[in-house]
C-alpha positions in Angstrom: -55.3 -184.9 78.4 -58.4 -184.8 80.8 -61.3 -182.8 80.3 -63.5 -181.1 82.6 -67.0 -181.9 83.6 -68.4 -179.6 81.4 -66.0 -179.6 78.5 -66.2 -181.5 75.4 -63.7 -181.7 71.8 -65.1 -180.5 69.1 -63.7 -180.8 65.1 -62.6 -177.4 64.0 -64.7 -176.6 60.8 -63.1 -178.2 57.7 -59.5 -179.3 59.6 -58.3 -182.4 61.2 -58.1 -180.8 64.2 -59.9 -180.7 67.7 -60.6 -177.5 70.3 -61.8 -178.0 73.6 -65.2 -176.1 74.1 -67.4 -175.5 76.7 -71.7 -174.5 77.1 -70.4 -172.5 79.8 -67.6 -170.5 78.4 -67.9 -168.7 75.2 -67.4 -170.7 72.2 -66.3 -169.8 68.5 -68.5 -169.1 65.7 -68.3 -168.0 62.0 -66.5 -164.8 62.6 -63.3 -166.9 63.5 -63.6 -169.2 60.7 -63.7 -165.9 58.3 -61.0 -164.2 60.0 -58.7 -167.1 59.7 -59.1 -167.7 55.9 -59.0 -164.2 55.8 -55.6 -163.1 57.1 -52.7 -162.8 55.0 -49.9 -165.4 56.5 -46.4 -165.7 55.7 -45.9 -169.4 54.3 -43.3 -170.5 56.5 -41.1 -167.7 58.4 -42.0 -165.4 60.7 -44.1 -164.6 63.6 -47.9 -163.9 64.2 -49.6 -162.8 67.4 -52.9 -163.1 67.8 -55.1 -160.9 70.2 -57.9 -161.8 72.4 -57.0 -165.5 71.7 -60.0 -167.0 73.5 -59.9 -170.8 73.6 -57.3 -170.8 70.9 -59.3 -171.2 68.1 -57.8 -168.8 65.6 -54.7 -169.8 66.1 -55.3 -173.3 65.5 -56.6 -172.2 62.2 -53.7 -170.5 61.2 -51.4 -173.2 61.7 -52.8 -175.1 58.7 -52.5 -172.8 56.6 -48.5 -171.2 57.5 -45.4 -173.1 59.5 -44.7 -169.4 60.8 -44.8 -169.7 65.0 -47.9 -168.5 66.6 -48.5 -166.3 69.9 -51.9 -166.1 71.2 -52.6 -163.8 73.9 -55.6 -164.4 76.4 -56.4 -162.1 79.7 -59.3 -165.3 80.8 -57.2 -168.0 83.1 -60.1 -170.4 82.1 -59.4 -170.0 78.1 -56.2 -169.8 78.5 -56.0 -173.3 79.9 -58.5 -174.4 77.6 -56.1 -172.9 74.3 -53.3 -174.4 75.8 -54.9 -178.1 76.4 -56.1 -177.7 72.3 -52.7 -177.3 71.4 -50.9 -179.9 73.3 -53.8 -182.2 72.2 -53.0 -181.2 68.5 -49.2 -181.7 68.7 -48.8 -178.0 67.7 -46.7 -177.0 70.9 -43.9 -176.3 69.0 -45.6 -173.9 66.4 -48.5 -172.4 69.0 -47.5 -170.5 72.3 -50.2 -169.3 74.4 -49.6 -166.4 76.7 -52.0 -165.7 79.6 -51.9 -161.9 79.7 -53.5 -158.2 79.2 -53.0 -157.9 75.5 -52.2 -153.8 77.2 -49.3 -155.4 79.0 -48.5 -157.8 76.2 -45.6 -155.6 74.1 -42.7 -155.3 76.4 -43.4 -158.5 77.1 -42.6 -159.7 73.6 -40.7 -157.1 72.2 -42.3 -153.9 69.8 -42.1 -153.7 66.5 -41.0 -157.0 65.2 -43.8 -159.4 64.1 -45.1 -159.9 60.6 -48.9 -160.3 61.6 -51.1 -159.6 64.3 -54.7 -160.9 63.8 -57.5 -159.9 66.5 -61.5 -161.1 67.0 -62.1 -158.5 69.8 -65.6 -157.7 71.7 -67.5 -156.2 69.4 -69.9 -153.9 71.9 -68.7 -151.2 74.1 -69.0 -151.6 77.7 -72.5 -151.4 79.7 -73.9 -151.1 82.6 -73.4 -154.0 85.3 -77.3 -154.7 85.4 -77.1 -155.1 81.7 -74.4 -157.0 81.2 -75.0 -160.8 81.1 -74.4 -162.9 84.1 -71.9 -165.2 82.4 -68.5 -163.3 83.1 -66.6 -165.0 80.3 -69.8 -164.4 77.9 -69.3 -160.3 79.0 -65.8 -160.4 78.7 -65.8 -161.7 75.0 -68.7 -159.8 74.0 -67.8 -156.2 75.9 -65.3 -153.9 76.2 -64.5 -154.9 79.7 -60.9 -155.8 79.7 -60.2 -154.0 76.1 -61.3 -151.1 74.0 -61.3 -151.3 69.7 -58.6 -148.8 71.0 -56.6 -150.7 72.6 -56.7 -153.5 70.3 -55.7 -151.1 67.3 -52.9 -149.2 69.6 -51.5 -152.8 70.9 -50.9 -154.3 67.3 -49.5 -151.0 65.7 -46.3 -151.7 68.7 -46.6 -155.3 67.8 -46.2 -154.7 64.0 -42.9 -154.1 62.8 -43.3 -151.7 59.4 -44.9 -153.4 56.4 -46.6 -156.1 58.7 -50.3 -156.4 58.4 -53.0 -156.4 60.7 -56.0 -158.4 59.9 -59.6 -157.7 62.7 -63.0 -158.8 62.3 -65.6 -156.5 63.3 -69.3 -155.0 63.1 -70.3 -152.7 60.4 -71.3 -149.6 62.5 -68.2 -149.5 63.8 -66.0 -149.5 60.5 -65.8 -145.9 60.7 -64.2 -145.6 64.0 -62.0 -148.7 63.3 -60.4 -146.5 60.3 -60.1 -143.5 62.1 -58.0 -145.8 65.0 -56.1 -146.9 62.3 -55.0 -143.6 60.9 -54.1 -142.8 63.9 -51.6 -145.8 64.6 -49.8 -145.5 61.7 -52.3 -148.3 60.3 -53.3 -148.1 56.2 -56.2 -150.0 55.5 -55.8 -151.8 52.4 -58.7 -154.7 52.3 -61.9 -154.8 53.3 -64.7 -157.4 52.9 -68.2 -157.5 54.1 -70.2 -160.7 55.1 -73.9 -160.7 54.7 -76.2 -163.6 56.6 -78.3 -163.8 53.3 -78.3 -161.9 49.9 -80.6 -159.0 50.5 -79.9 -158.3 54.3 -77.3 -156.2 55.5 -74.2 -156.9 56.5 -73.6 -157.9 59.9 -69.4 -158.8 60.0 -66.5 -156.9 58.3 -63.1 -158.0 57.4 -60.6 -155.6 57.5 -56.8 -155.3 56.6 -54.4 -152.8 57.4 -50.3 -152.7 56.5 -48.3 -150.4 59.2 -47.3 -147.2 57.0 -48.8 -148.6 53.8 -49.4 -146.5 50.8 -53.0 -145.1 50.2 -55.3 -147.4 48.6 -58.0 -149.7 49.5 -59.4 -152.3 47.7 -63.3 -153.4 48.5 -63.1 -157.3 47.9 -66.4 -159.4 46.9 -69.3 -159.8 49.6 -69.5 -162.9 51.1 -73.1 -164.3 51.5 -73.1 -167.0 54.4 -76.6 -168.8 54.0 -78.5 -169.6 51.5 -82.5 -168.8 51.8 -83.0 -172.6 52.9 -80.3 -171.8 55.9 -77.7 -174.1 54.3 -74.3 -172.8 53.8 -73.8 -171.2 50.3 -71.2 -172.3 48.1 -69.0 -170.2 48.3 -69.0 -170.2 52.4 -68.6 -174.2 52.5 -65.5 -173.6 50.2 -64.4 -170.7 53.2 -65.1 -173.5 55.7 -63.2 -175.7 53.9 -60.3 -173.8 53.8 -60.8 -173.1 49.6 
């Protein structure tokens, strides 16, 4: 496998496994990590999708923790190749395929209604003004609603779903409200939700959310997570998240 100028392998957090990264293309951070340990996974059958794939990171994660296939979906050529690289490099070819696509295109490509999970890290901020936005496309495009809405994202993994299957997002506070409502709407039930908090006393700035495709009502409110402790080392609990406790 050959790198590029400007790539490097980094250790995923708390696995024996390596991702190619980039300073020039958006990297992963905590929110993945949480996500990942966060999802409910079938042990060994079925099949997971995961949206707005990036450099693959997610679904690297995943696949120490179920045998279950993987499909992650990327719209950015240059992730894509990146996610794809990480796999082979990882001898996970067999469990991980990456598709290089729209995730709006990405159903009749792989069928409706038949997968057991969908998990999805989408841009958290709705789309801005060109001036605004920053110069780095592939920073936008992760970071803005550019190439995908929260709507889309929601609408995309209801067709994925087949009934009973879950959905597991990661997403910003404010916008919990809305991400419900889109939920309702496509036949989504929320059933778990978790908040992470930088440090105890500060608000929370990530939400974990978890939705079964025409579940019963009822939602359970899990345990905050607190990420740092006040000297800005991890607190127990999160190294045991990082480590995949």
């Amino acid at each position: 496998m050959k790198l590029r100028e400007d790539e490097r392998l980094d250790h995923l957090l708390g696995e024996s496994l390596q991702i190619i990264q980039s300073p020039n293309v958006f990297s992963f951070s905590l929110d993945a990590v949480l996500l990942s340990r966060f999802a409910y996974l079938p042990i060994q059958k079925g099949v997971i999708v995961d949206l707005c794939s990036g450099n693959g990171v997610i679904p690297l994660f995943l696949s120490k923790r179920t045998s279950a296939k993987v499909i992650g979906v990327e719209i950015q050529e240059r992730l894509y190749d990146m996610a794809v690289r990480s796999v082979a490099y990882n001898g996970l070819s067999d469990q991980i395929k990456m598709i290089h696509s729209d995730l709006n295109k990405i159903a009749p490509v792989i069928g409706f209604e038949k997968y057991d999970v969908v998990t999805c890290n989408p841009p958290y901020f709705p789309d801005i003004e060109a001036s605004e936005k920053n110069r780095n496309e592939y920073f936008t495009i992760a970071r803005h609603e550019v190439m995908c809405t929260l709507t889309d994202c929601v609408r995309v993994a209801s067709q994925l779903l087949k009934q009973g299957g879950k959905l597991s997002l990661v997403h910003r506070p404010d916008r919990l409200i809305e991400l419900f409502t889109l939920m309702k709407m496509a036949r989504l039930e929320p059933k778990r939700v978790q908040f992470i908090y930088p440090k105890l006393g500060r608000e929370a700035n990530m939400v974990l959310v978890e939705a079964t495709k025409d579940g019963k009502l009822g939602l359970k409110v899990l345990p905050p997570v607190i990420v740092y402790q006040d000297n800005d080392e991890y607190t127990v609990e999160m190294t045991q998240i990082i480590n995949g406790h």
